[in-house]
N, C-alpha and C positions, 0 to 999 in steps of 0.2 A: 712578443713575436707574433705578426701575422701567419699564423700559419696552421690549419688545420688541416683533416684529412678526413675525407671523407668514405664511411664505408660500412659493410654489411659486419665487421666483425674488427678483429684486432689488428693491433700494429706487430710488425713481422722482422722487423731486421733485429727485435730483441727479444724471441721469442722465447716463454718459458717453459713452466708445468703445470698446464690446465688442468684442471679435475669436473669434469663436468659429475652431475650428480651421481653418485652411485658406479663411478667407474674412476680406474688409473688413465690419466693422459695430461697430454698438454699439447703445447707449446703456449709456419710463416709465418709457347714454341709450338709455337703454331706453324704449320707448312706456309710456306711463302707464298702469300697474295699481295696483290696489287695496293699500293699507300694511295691513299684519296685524302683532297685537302680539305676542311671544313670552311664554311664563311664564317669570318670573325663577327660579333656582334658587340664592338664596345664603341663608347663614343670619341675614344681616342683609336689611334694609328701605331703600326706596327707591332699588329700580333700574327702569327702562324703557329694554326689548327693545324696537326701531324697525325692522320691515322694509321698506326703502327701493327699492324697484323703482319710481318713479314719478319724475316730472320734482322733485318736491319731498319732502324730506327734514322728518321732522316729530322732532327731537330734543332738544331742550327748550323754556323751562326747564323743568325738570320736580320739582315739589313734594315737598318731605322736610322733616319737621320744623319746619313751620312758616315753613323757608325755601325756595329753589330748591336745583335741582340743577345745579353749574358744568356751560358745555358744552364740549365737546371743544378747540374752540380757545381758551377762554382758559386751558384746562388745563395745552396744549400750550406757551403763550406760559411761564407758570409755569413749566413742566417745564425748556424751553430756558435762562430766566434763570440758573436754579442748575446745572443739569448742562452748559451748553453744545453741547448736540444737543436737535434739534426733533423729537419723535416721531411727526408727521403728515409725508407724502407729498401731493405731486399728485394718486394716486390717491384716497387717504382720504379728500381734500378734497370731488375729485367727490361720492364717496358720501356724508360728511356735510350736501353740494348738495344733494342728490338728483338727481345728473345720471348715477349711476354704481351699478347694484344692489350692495346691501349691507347689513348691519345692523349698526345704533349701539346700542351697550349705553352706559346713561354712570349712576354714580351718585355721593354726595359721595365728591369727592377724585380721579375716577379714570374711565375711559374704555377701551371696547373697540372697534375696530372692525372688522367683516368682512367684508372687501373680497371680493365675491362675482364681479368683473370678472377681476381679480389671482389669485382664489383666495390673499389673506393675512386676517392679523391682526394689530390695531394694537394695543398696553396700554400704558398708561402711568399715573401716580399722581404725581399735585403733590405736592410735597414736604411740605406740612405733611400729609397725610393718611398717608406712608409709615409702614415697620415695624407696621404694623395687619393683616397678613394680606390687605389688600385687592388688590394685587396679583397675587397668587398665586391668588384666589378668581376674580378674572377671567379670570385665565390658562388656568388648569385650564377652566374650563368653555367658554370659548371654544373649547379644544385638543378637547374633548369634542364640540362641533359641527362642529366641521373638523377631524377626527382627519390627513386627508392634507395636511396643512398643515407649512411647516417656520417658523423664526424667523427674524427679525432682530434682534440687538441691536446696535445702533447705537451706535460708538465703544465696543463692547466694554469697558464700564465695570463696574466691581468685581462691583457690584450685579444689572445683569441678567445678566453673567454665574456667580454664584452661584445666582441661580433660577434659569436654565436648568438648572447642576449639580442642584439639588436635585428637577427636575422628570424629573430625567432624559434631557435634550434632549444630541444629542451633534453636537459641529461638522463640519462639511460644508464650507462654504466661505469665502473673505474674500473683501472688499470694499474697494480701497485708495482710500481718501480723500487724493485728490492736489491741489497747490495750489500756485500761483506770482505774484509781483509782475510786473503789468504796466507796461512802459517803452513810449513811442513807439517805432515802428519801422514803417519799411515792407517790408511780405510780398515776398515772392519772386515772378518771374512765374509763372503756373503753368504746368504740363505744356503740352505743344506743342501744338494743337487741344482744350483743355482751356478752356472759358469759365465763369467765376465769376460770377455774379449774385445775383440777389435775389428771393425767394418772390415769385409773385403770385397768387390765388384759382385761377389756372387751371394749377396747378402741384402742387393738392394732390392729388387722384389719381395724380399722376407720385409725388410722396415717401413715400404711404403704401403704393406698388409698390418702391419700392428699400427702403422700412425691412422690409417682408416678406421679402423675398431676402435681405436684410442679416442679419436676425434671424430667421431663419425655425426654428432653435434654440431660440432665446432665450425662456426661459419667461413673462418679461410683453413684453416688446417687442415680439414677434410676434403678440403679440395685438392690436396696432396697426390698426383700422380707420378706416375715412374717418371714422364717425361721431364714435370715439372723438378723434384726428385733429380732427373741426372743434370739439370740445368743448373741446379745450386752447388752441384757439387764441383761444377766448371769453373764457381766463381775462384778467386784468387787466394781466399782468404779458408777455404776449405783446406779442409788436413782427414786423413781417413784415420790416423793414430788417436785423433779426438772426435771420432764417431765411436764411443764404446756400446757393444751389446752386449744382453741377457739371453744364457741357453739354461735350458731343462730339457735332457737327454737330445742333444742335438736341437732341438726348436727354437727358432729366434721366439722372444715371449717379451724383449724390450727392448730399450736403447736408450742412451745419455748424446744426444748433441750438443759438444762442446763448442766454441766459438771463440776466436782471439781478435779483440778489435785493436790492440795494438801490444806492443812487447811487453806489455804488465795488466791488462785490463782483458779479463775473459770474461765470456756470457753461458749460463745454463740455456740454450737455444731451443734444444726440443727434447726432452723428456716424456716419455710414453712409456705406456704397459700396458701388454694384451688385457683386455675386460676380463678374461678368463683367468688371471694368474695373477689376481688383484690378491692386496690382502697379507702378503707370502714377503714380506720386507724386501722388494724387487726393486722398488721405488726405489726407496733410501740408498739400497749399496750401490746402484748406479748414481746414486746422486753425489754419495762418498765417493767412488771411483772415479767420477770426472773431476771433480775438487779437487782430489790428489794429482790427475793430469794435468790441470790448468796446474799449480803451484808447479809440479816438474818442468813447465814449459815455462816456464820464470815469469807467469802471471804472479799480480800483486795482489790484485782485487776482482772480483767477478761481481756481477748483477745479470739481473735475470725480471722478467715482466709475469704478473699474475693475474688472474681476474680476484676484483675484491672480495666479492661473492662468493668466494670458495674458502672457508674458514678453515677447511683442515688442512689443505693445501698449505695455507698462509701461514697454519701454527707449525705444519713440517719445519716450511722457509724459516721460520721464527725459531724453531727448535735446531736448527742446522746454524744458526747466528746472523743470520741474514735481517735488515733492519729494512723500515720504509724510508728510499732517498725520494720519492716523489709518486702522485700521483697523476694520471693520464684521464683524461672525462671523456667519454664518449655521448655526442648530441644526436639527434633526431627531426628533422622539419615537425613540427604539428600539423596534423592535418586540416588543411583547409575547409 
C-alpha cells in the first residue's frame, strides 16, 4: 500500500497505553475562518488544495476529466480492502469534517492530508491508480510544506516502506499493533479505596486533566484539549458506558477509553493514570474493567497500539494475553 503518514508522533484512531518513562499513560475546532485554496504544484491536472480552518471542510467532488475526483474516504475504504490497513485516523477524519484545521489535497486515485492540529500527514493511493508516480508526487510535496514532519507507515508494508527508502526517510520508532480474543470473565476487585465508574458530561474536565499529566510528553496526546475532547466524543462511534473511570475518595486519578469499530472488534483507545497514583494496580483494573465491557457489548476481539520502546507496558499487554499482529514504523527526512 502507498500510504504513509506523516507526523510529529502517533497514529490516533487506534490508540492505546503509552507509558512514557517513569509515569502511567497512554494512548489520539477551531472558530470559523475563511477556506483559502492552495496552488497545486504537480506536473499532472486535477488536483484541489482545501484549507480547512473552519467548522466545514469543502473537499470534493471535485472535477477532472469530465468526471469527479474520489474523496478521501472512499479512497481509504479501497485502500483498506486490498492492503488490509485503513490509512485515515480519527484525526484526519476531523480535518476532512472540518472540525479539525488542516489541508486536503485529493486528486484521481489518491489523497493528501495535513493535519495541522497533529502536525502529520496522511497519502495514500487506491490501488488501481498505484505505480503511476502519484504517490511519491504527493508525498514529496506535502514533505516540502511540513518539511518538520515525520512518517507513518502503517503495518510496515513492502511498498510504503520502499518509498520511504527511496525518499530518504530514516526509521525512528515502532508502533506494536497488539491484539487478543475476548472470553467472558469477570475483572478482579479493584485496588482498595479504588472506585470504577462511568464517564458523565461533568467528568470531562477531570479526564482531559489526567490525560495531560498522563501525556504531557506525548507529542499528539498531550495536545488533548476539552474542545478537542468534546469533538471526539461527537463522533458516532463514541458511547460514555465505554468511557470508564478511576476514583480515590471522589478524585477522578484515571480512565479506560474503550472503543467499538464494529459489532465484534473493540480497541483499548486511551488508557491513562494521574503520574501521582501510579504504582497502586489502577492501570490494570481499568484495563480489566474495559475488557469485561467490550465482551459485554458482544466484542470478539480487541487490539490496541503501543510504542515499542516501552517494555513494561508491552509485558502488561503480554501479561493480559495480548499478542504482536503487527508492527507500524515511524520515518524522519535526514537532514540535509
Amino acid at each position: 500500500m502507498v500510504c504513509l503518514k506523516y507526523s510529529s508522533g502517533r497514529r490516533l484512531d487506534m490508540a492505546s497505553w503509552y507509558k512514557p518513562p517513569d509515569r502511567w499513560g497512554w494512548s489520539t475546532s477551531r472558530p470559523a475562518r475563511p477556506v483559502a485554496t492552495m496552488e497545486p504544484r504537480w506536473p499532472f491536472g486535477g488536483v484541489s488544495w482545501t484549507r480547512c480552518s473552519s467548522e466545514r471542510a469543502v473537499v470534493g467532488p471535485w472535477p477532472t476529466g469530465g468526471g469527479v475526483m474520489p474523496d478521501p474516504l472512499a479512497i481509504a475504504v479501497r485502500c483498506e480492502e486490498v492492503d488490509g490497513v485503513n490509512p485515515l485516523n480519527d484525526s484526519s477524519r476531523l480535518v476532512i469534517a472540518g472540525e479539525r484545521e488542516g489541508v486536503v489535497v485529493t486528486r484521481p486515485h489518491g489523497f493528501a492530508i495535513l493535519d495541522d492540529h497533529d502536525e502529520t500527514i496522511l497519502v495514500a493511493v487506491e490501488p488501481e491508480g498505484r505505480r503511476r508516480g502519484i504517490g511519491s508526487a504527493l508525498l514529496l510535496d506535502a514533505l516540502d510544506r511540513r518539511p518538520e514532519h515525520s512518517a507513518w507507515a502503517f503495518g510496515t508494508l513492502p511498498a510504503a516502506r520502499a518509498l520511504a527508502e527511496h525518499l530518504g526517510l530514516r526509521p525512528v520508532r515502532e508502533l506494536l499493533h497488539m491484539g487478543r480474543s475476548l472470553t467472558a470473565a469477570t475483572p478482579a476487585a479493584p485496588p482498595e479505596g479504588v472506585h470504577i465508574g462511568t464517564f458523565t458530561d461533568a467528568d470531562a474536565t477531570a479526564v482531559v486533566a489526567v490525560n495531560r499529566a498522563a501525556f504531557r510528553n506525548h507529542p499528539e496526546q498531550g495536545r488533548l484539549d476539552l474542545d478537542g475532547f468534546r469533538a471526539l466524543t461527537r463522533q458516532p462511534w463514541f458511547d460514555p458506558a465505554g468511557l470508564l473511570t478511576a476514583r480515590i475518595e471522589g478524585q477522578l486519578v484515571g480512565f479506560h477509553w474503550t472503543k467499538r469499530h464494529d459489532a465484534t472488534t473493540g480497541e483499548v483507545y486511551v488508557l491513562a493514570v494521574d503520574p501521582a497514583f501510579e504504582g497502586r494496580g489502577i492501570g490494570r483494573a481499568l484495563l480489566d474493567h474495559g475488557l469485561a465491557h467490550l465482551t459485554a457489548v458482544g466484542c470478539r476481539t480487541v487490539e490496541l497500539y503501543v510504542e515499542a520502546d516501552q517494555p513494561r507496558v508491552v509485558a502488561l499487554y503480554r501479561a493480559s494475553g495480548f499478542d504482536t499482529l503487527s508492527v507500524d514504523t515511524n520515518y524522519r527526512r535526514e537532514p540535509s
